[in-house]
C-alpha positions, -999 to +999 in steps of 0.1 A: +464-542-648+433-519-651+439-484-667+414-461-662+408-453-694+399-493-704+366-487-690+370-526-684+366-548-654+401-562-634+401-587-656+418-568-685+460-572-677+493-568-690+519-604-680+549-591-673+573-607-694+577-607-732+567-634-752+583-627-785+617-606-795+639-600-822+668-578-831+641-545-833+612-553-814+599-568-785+565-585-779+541-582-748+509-595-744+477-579-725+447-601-722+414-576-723+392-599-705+358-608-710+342-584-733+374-566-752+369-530-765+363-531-808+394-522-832+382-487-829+384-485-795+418-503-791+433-478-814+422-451-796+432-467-762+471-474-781+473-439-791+468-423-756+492-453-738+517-450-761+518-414-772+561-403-769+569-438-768+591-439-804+586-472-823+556-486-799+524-503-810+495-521-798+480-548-820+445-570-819+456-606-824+428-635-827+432-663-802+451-683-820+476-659-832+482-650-793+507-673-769+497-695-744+505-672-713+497-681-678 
């Protein structure tokens, strides 16, 4: 998945199953590709994406915090 306001190459995608839940939340990943945007940036992106959506965030996880996804 490639939104236009990544400003990142097709290689920046959303699977499209979760990979984590519990009784309140549940957990996808995105993998943004080769050269990710910064914290700032990600913030920034998460705030436009999920402005209305009640309860929503968007995290940075290192590599090894993130699942295995294929």
């Amino acid at each position: 998945m490639q939104h236009p306001s990544w400003g990142h190459g097709p290689d920046a995608h959303a699977w499209p199953r979760p990979f984590g839940a519990d009784a309140s939340h549940i957990q996808y990943a995105i993998g943004l590709g080769r050269t990710p945007p910064d914290e700032a940036r990600l913030v920034e992106i998460g705030a436009r994406l999920l402005r209305g959506i009640p309860e929503a965030g968007l995290r940075r996880t290192g590599r090894g915090a993130a699942p295995e996804l294929r």
